[in-house]
C-alpha positions as CSV (number, residue, x, y, z in Angstrom):
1,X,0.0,0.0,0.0
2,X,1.5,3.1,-0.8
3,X,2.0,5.9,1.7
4,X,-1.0,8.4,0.5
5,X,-3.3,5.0,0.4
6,X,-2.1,4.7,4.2
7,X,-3.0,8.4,4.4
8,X,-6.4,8.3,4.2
9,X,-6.5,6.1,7.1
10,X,-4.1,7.9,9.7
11,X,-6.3,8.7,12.5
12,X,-3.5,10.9,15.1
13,X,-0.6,12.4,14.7
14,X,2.3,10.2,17.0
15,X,0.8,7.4,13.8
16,X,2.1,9.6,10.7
17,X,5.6,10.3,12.8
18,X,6.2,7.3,12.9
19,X,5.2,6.4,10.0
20,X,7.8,9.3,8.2
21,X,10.7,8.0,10.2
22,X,10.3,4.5,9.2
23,X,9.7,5.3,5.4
24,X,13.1,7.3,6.2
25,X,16.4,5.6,5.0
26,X,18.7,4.8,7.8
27,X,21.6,7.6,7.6
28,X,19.1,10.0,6.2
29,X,19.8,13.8,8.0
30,X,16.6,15.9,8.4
31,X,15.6,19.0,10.2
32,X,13.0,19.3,12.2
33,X,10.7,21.6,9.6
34,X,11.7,18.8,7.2
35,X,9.6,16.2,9.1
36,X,6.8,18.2,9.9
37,X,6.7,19.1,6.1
38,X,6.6,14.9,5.4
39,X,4.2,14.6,8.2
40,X,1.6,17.7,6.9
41,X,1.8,15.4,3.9
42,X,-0.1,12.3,4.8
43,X,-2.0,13.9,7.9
44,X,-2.8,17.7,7.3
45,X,-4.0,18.2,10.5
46,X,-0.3,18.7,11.6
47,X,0.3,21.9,9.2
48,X,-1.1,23.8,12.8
49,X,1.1,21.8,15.3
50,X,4.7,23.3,16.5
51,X,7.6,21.4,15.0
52,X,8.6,20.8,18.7
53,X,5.6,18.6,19.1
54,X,6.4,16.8,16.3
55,X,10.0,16.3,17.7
56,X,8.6,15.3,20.9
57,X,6.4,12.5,19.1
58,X,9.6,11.3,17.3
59,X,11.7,11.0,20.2
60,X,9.3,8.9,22.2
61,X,8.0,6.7,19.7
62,X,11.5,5.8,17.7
63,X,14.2,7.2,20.0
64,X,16.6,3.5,19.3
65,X,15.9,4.9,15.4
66,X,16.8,8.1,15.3
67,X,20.0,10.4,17.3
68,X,20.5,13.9,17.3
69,X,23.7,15.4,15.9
70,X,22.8,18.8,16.2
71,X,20.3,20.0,18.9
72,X,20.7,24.1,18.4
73,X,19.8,23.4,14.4
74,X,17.8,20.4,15.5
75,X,19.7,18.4,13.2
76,X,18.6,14.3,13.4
77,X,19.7,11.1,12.0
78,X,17.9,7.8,11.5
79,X,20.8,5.5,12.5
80,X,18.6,2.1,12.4
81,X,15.5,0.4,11.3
């Protein structure tokens, strides 16, 4: 099923982060604003939500995935599946 299929059913936000951060390649870099744009994508509901929040979301559901490199830029990497 592709992601936008999968879109239509998404019923929170915490659902479509983690969803983004597993679609991500491990080694991918990303900002924060970069995975709030990727979730706004498949759950719109998140264009009003601070990027913090989003971050927040990330960092409890995947935190053995993903490691910050740069916390002032809020700079992450997905270091694992």
């Amino acid at each position: 099923m592709s992601l936008l299929k999968k879109a239509q059913t998404i019923k929170s936000m915490s659902e479509a982060v983690r969803m983004v951060i597993d679609k991500y390649p491990v080694g991918h870099e990303f900002h924060g604003n970069e995975l709030k744009r990727d979730v706004v994508r498949i759950y719109p509901l998140a264009r009003y939500m601070y990027v913090d929040t989003l971050q927040r979301r990330m960092r409890r559901w995947r935190r053995d995935q993903v490691q910050c490199i740069n916390k002032p830029k809020s700079l992450y990497k997905k270091v694992c599946e």
